[in-house]
C-alpha positions as CSV (number, residue, x, y, z in Angstrom):
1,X,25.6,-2.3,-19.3
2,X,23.5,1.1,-20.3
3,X,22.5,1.3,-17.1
4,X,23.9,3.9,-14.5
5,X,22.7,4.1,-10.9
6,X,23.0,8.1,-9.6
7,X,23.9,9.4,-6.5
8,X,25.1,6.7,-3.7
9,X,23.0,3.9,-5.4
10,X,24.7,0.8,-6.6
11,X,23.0,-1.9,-8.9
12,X,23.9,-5.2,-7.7
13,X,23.5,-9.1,-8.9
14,X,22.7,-11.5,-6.2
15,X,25.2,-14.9,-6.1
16,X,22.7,-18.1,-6.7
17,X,23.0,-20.2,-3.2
18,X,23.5,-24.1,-3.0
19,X,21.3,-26.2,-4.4
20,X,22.2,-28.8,-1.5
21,X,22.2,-28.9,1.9
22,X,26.0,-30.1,3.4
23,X,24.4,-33.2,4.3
24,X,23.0,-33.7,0.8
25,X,19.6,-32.4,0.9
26,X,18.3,-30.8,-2.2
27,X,16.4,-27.6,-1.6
28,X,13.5,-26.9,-3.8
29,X,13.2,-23.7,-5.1
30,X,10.2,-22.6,-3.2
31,X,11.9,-23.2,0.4
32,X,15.1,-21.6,-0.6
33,X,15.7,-17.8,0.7
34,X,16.5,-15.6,-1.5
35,X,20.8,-14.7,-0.8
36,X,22.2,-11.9,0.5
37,X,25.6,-12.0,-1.0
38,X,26.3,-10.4,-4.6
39,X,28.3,-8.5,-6.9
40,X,28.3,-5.1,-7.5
41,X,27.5,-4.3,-10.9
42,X,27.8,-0.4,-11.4
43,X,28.1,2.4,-8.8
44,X,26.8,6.0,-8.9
45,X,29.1,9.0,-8.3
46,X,28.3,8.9,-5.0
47,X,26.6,10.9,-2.2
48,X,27.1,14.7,-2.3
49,X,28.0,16.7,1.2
50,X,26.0,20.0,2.1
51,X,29.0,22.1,1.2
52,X,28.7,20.7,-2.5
53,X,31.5,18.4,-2.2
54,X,31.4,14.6,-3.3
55,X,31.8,11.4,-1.2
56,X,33.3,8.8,-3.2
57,X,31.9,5.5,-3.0
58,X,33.3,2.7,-0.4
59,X,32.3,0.1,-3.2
60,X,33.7,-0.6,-6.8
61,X,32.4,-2.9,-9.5
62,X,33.5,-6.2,-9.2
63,X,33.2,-5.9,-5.2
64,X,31.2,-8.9,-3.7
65,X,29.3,-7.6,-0.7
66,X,26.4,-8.3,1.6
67,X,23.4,-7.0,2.5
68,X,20.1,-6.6,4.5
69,X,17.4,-9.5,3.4
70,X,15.3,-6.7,2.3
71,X,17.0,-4.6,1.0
72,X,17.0,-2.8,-2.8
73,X,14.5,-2.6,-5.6
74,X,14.5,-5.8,-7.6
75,X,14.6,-5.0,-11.7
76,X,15.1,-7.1,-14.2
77,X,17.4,-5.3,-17.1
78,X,19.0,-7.0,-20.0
79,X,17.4,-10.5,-18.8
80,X,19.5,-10.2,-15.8
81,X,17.1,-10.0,-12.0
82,X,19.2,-7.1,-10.7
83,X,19.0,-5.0,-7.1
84,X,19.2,-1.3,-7.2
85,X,20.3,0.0,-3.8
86,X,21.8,3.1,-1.4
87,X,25.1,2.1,-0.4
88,X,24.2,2.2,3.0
89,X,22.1,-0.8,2.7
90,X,25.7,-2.9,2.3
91,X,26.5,-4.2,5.5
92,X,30.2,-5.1,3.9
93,X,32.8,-5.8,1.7
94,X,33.7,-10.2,1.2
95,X,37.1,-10.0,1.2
């Protein structure tokens, strides 16, 4: 990608959701929600302390995390529908 976030943001791709319901159901596109579970795509440098000094991000590429409903900027870059977001908008790391 040619694309590099700065600071503590991180550009993340959301993970498409079931088109079925467990019980069989299939959702239409216009009732589904949009997910929040993705992978991280790139990460800035990270987040700089008053003294100058770098915090190193929690979160790697390759990472799949969640994150608040409304959280990020959607783009779209290279064809792909990407989020740009802080990392403080990830509520966590899927193990």
């Amino acid at each position: 990608m040619a694309f590099t976030p700065l600071h503590d943001r991180v550009v993340v791709r959301r993970v498409e959701s079931d088109e079925k319901t467990k019980g069989g159901l299939i959702i239409p596109d216009s009732a589904k929600e949009k997910p929040a579970e993705g992978e991280v795509v790139a990460v800035g440098e990270g987040a700089r302390k008053d003294s100058g000094e770098l915090i190193t991000p929690a979160v790697k590429a390759g990472d799949k995390v969640l994150f608040g409903k409304w959280s990020g900027t959607e783009i779209t870059l290279d064809g792909q529908e990407l989020l740009i977001m802080k990392e403080s908008d990830i509520l966590g790391i899927i193990a």
